[in-house]
N, C-alpha and C positions, 0 to 999 in steps of 0.2 A: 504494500500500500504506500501508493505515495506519500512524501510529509509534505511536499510544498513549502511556502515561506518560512526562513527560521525568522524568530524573533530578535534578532540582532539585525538582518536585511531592514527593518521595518523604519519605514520614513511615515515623518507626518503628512499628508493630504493623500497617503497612498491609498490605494485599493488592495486590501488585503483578503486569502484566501490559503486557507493551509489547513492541516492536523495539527494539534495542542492536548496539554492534558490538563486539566484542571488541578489547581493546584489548591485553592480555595473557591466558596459560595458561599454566598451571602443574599437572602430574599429583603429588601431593605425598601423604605417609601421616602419622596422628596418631600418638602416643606409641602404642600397640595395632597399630600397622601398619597398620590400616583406610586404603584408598585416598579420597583425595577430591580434588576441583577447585578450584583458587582461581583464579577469574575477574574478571579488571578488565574491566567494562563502560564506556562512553564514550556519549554523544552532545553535543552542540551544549552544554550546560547543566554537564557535568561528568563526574565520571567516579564510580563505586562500584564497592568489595568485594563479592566475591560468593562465593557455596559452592556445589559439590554434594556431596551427602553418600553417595547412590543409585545404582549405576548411574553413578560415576567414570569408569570404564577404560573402559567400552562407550563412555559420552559423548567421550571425549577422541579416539577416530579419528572423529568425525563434524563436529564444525569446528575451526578453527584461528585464531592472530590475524588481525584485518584480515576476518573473518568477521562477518554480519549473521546476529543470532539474535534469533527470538522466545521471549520465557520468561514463566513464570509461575512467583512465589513470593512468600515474606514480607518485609518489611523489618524488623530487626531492630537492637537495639543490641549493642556487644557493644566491649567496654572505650572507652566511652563517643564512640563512632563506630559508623554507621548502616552496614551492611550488610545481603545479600541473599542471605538461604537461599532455592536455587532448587528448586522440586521437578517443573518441566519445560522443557524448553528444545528445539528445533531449529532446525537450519541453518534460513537462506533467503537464494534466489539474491540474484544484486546488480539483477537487472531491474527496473525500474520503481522505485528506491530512491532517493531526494534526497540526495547526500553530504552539502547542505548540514545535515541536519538532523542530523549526529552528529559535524561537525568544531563544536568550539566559534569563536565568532566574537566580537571585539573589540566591546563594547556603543561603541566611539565610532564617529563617522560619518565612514565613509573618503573621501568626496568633501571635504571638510571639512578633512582630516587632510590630503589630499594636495597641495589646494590650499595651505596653508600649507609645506608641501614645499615647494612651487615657488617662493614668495615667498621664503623663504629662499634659494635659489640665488640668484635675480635679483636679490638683496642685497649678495651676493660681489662684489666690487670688483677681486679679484686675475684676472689675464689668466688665468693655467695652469690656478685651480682654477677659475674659471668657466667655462672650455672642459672641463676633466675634466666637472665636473658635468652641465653643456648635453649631452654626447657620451656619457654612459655612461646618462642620464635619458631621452634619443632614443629609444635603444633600445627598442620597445614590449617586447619579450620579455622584458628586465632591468625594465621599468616596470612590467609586471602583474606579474610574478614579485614584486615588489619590496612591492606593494598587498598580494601573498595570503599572503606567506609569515608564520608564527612568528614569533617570535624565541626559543622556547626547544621541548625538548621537553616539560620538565613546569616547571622552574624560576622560569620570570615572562617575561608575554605570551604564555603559549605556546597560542596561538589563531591564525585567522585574521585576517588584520591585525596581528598583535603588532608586526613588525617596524618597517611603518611607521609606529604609533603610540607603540612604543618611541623609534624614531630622534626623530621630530618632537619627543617629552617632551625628549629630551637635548639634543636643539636648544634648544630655550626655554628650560632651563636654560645651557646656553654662554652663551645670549645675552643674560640676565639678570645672571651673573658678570662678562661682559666690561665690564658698566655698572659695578660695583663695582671691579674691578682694570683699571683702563684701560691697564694695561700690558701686559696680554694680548693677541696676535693674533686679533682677531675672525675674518677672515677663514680662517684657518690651525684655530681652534677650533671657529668653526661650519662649514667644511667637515668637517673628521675627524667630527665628530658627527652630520652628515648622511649618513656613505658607514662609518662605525666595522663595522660589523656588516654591510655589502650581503651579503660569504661566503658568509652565511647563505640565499640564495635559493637556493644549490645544497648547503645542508650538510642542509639537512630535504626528506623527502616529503610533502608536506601535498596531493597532488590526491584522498587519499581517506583514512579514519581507517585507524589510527592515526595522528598526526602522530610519525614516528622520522627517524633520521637514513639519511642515502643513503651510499651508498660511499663516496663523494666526501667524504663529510661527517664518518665515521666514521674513512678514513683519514689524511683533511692537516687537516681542521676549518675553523671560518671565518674564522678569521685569515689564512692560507697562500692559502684560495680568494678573500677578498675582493682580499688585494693580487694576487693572477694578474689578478685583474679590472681593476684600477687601473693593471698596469704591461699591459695588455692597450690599453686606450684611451689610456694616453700615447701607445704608440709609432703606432695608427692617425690619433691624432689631429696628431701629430709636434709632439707637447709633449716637449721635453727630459728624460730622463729623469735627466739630472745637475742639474735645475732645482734650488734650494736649497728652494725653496717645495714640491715635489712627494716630495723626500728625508724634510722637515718632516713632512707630510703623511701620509708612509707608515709615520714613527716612530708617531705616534700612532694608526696604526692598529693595530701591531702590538704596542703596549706599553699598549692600553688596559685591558688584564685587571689591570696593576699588580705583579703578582708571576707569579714561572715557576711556582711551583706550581698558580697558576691559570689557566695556559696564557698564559702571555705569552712570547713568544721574549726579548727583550730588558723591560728594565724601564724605567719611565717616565723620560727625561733631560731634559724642557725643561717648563719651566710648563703650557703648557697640555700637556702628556702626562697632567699630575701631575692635572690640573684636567680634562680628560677623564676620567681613571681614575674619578675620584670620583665626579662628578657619572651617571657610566654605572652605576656602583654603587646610587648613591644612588636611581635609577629604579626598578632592577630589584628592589632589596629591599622597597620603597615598595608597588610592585606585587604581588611575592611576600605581604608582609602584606596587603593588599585581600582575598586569596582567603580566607584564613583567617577573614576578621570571618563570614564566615557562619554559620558553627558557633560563633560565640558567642554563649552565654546570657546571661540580664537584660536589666532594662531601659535598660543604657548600655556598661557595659565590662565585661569579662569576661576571665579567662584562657584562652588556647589546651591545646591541647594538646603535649607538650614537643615542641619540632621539632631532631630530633639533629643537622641541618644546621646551625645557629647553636647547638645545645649549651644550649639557654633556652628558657621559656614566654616567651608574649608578652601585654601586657596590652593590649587592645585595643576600638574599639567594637563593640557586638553590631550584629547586621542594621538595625537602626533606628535606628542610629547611622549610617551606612553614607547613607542619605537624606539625612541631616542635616547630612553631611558634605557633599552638592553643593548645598546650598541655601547652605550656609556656603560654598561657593566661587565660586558665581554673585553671591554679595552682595560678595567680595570683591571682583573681579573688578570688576564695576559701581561701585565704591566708589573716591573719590578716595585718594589716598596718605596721607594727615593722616589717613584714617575706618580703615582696615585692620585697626588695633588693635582699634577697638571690633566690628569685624564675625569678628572672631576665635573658633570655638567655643572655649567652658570645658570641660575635663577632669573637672572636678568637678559640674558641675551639667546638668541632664537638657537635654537639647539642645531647640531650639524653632523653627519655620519659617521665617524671616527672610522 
């Protein structure tokens, strides 16, 4: 079956037509009481606003979330974000449908990402955490689970791959700091930052869209599920669980959110907790900002739109800065330590190929 338009092709005054899968509904009335639809569409590329204005109440018993619709409608602006007045839509079965082409997927290359995973274990020096790691990584079930999951709902990585392209970023980070503060427990650091988040393979659905959270996930969350998981292969693997290195271990798993408001049972007590917290921050908001460059206009920076979750616009590059931004990182990268300054893009001036 064909998919037709992704949701990234989609320009405002367009004429649009394609397969979507619903991601949410919503039967909702205007200030007049008039019935209509407000529908989150999703595939692989992104997610859109959508309306019906028509024939609401009739449409709303005919699919539901987690539903594959073909529609036909306009693209539209409408307080300066692109939406889609629909003015036909029906169900279609899930037969012959590609999951992959409506779950979004991680643009890095997971063979690549995972490799790097594993080099990181084989690095671990400590007896306990290298046997945790080796034994909970065995696992094929926890291993693909581990490749496919998220790591958010909508927040940041929240795609295929997220998880482990999240984990590996905070790795590189740990392990980048530990070179700076050598008083840090490397091993102790880049373990928690390799295993901080696993939870998460059983707190989300991701084998079909929507990507939402599972029972499991909604009731104890990934914190509570990660360490079941971790105090699951101590005791198979008959690692101590009074180890000091494994206690270490489990603090920072469960203290890397930083504060209880943000779901941290305990708050961060030892350096690297303190240095986990951040650096798992410092990813996830990094990423959170990426999504948004798209929607910015000009020819370099541009302001967002206000995001109430950090209570601020954001000044940022527009989509062609976004290019510019991995050409400048491939050069760094490639670029001896003494050169990094000069391979550094300027804020102020229009960005150029390196």
């Amino acid at each position: 079956m064909e998919k037709g338009i992704f949701i990234s092709e989609i320009r405002p005054s367009a004429s649009v037509e394609g397969l979507f899968c619903v991601a949410s509904k919503r039967l909702l009335e205007t200030r007049n009481g008039e019935p209509y639809l407000a529908i989150t569409l999703t595939d692989r590329t992104g997610e859109i606003e959508s309306r019906v204005w028509e024939g609401a109440k009739q449409l709303d018993t005919v699919f539901g979330q987690g539903d594959y619709v073909r529609i036909k409608g306009e693209a539209q602006k409408f307080r300066d974000i692109t939406q889609l007045k629909i003015t036909r839509l029906e169900s279609v079965r899930d037969k012959g449908i590609d999951p992959g082409l409506f779950l979004p997927v991680s643009q890095a290359d997971s063979d690549e990402l995972w490799s790097e995973f594993r080099r990181y274990i084989k690095g671990i020096r400590c007896n306990d955490f290298a046997s945790l790691l080796n034994g909970i990584f065995k696992d094929r079930k926890i291993s693909e689970a581990f490749r496919l999951a998220p790591a958010a709902k909508k927040m940041h990585h929240a795609y295929i791959g997220g998880l482990l392209e999240h984990s590996v970023s905070v790795t590189r980070l740990a392990d980048s700091v530990c070179k700076l503060y050598p008083q840090l427990d490397r091993d102790l650091l880049v373990s928690a930052a390799l295993i901080h988040d696993i939870g998460k393979i059983e707190e989300f659905t991701f084998s079909r869209p929507p990507i939402d959270y599972s029972d499991k996930g909604r009731l104890l969350g990934h914190i509570v599920l990660g360490i079941s998981i971790v105090d699951g292969f101590v005791a198979t693997l008959g690692i101590k669980e009074s180890s000091q290195q494994i206690v270490a271990l489990k603090h920072l798993i469960i203290s890397h959110h930083g504060q209880k408001e943000f779901g941290a049972p305990v708050l961060p007590m030892m350096e690297e907790a303190i240095t986990l917290n951040y650096i798992d921050d410092l990813d996830a908001k990094l990423n959170y900002l990426g999504k948004l460059k798209k929607d910015i206009p000009g020819p370099t920076h541009g302001w967002t739109e206000y995001q109430r979750l950090f209570e601020r616009y954001f000044y940022l590059p527009c989509a062609e800065g976004v290019s510019g931004d991995k050409a400048w990182k491939e050069a760094a990268q490639n670029a001896d330590a003494e050169d990094r300054l000069n391979t550094q893009p300027s804020l102020w001036s229009k960005k150029k190929t390196v």
